[in-house]
ZAMARGU-4260 file (C-alpha; in steps of 0.2 Angstrom, whole numbers, plus 5000, padded with zeros to 4 digits):
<rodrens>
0) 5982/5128/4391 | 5986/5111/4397 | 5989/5097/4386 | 5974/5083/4383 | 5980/5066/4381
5) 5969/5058/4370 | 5964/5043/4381 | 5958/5051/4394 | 5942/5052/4381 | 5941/5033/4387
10) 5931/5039/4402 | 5918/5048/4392 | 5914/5033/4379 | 5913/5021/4393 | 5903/5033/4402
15) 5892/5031/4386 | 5893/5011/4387 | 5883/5016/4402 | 5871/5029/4397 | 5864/5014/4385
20) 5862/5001/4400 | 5850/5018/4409 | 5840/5024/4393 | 5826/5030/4399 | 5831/5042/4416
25) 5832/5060/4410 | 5850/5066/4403 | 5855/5070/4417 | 5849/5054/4425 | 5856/5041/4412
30) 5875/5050/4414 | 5876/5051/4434 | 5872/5031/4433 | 5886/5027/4420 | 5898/5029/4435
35) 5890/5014/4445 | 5888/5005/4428 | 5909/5008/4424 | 5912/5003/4440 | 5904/4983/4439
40) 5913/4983/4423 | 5929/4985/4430 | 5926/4976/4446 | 5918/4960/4436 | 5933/4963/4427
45) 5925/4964/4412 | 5936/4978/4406 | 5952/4976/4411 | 5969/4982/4405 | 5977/4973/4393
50) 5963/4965/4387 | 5963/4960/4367 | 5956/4973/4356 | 5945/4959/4348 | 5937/4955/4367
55) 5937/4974/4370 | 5928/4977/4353 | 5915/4962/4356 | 5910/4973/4371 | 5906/4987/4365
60) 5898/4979/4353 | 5886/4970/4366 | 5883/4985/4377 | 5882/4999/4362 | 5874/4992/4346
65) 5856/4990/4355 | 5855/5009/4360 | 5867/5018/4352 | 5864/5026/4334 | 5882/5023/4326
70) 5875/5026/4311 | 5868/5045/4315 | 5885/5046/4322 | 5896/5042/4308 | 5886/5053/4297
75) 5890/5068/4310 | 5907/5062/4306 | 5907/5061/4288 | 5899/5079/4288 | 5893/5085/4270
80) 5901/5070/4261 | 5888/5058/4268 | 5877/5065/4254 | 5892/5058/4242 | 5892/5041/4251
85) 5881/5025/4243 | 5871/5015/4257 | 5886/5003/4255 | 5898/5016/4260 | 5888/5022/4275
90) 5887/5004/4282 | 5905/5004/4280 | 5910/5018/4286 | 5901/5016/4302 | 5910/4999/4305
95) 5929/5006/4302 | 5924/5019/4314 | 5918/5010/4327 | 5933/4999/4327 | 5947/5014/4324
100) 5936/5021/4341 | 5941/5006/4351 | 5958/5005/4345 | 5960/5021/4350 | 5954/5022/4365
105) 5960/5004/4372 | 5977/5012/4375 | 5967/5022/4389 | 5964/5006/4400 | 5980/5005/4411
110) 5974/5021/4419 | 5956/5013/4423 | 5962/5011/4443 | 5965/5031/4443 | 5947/5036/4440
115) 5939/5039/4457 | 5923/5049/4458 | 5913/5060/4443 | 5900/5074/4446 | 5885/5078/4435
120) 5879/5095/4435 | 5860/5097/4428 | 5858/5099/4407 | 5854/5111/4399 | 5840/5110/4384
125) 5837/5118/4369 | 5818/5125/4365 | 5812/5108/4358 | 5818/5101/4372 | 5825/5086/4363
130) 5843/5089/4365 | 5853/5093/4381 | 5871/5097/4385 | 5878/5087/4401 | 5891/5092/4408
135) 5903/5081/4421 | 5918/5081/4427 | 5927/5067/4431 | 5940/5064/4447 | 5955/5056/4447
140) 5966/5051/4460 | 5981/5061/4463 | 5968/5078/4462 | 5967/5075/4443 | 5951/5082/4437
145) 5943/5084/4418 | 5928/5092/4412 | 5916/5083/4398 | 5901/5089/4390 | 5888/5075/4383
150) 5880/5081/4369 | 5863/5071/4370 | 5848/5068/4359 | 5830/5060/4365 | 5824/5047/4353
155) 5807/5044/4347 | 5803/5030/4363 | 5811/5045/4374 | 5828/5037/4379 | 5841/5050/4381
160) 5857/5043/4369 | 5874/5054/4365 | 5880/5058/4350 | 5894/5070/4352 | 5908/5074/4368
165) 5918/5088/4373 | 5933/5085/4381 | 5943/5098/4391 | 5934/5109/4378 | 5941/5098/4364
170) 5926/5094/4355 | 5928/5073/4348 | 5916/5074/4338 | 5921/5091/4325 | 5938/5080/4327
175) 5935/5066/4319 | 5923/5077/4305 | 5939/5086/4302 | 5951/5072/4300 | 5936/5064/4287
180) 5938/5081/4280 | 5955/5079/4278 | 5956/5063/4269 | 5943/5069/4257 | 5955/5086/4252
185) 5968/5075/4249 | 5960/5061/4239 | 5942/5068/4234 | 5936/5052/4235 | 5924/5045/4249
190) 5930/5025/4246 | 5949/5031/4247 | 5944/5042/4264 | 5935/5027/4271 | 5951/5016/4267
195) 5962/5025/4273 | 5955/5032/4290 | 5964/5030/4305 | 5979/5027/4296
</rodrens>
């Protein structure tokens, strides 16, 4: 099995910048357009290698906040310690993890100019028909190729947002749940794991 560098991840989450710019379009709909919407970014040179991780956080910020449920996602993350976690400590948490996400993923940006093309196949739904799998896969040049799945959820206005991503079958989300997990075996304490994750 070949190795996953862990920035190639980069092309999911901004992919997910996008999918909050579409809401609306069905799953399949909102991914397929974040490839357009990737591509203004890095030709406005809005994203751009090198670029401070303060600038690169203030985006993020800008394009995600509005749309995207960080706080259902750092739950997901904390797993069954969020029933240990005060409101404080959610809030928190959700702030350290969307910066340790940026700062891990910045060091994906020399590599923007590689990405050249990405395909959508159609979702799959569950019974409700409020969650749907996506998957892509997205083309680099030099024949490079990787496969991502969207985990996706429809909100109660109907937009279609993420919430989880595979990657090469490495799943980010059970990732990052298990490295919380970690933190809290070795310090049984939720205000210790939130100071020190990422570290």
């Amino acid at each position: 099995m070949r190795r996953v560098n862990w920035w190639w991840p980069l092309w999911a989450v901004l992919a997910w910048w996008a999918t909050a710019v579409h809401a609306g379009p069905g799953p399949e709909q909102v991914i397929q357009n974040s490839y357009t919407s990737l591509r203004q970014l890095i030709d406005s040179r809005q994203l751009v290698a090198g670029m401070p991780e303060e600038q690169l956080f203030a985006l993020m910020e800008r394009e995600l906040t509005p749309v995207v449920d960080f706080p259902r996602v750092a739950r997901k993350v904390m797993g069954k310690y969020a029933r240990r976690a005060s409101n404080e400590q959610h809030l928190r948490f959700t702030e350290v993890f969307k910066k340790t996400l940026v700062s891990t993923y910045s060091k994906g940006l020399e590599h923007l100019d590689r990405l050249e093309a990405v395909e959508v196949a159609a979702p799959v739904f569950n019974e409700q028909q409020s969650l749907a799998k996506v998957p892509m896969t997205i083309r680099l040049t030099g024949g490079e190729s990787y496969a991502v799945v969207y985990s996706m959820f429809i909100t109660g206005e109907g937009s279609w947002l993420v919430e989880n991503i595979v990657v090469e079958g490495v799943n980010i989300g059970l990732v990052m749940r298990n490295q919380f997990a970690h933190y809290m075996d070795q310090y049984n304490d939720v205000e210790a794991a939130i100071t020190n994750w990422g570290s």
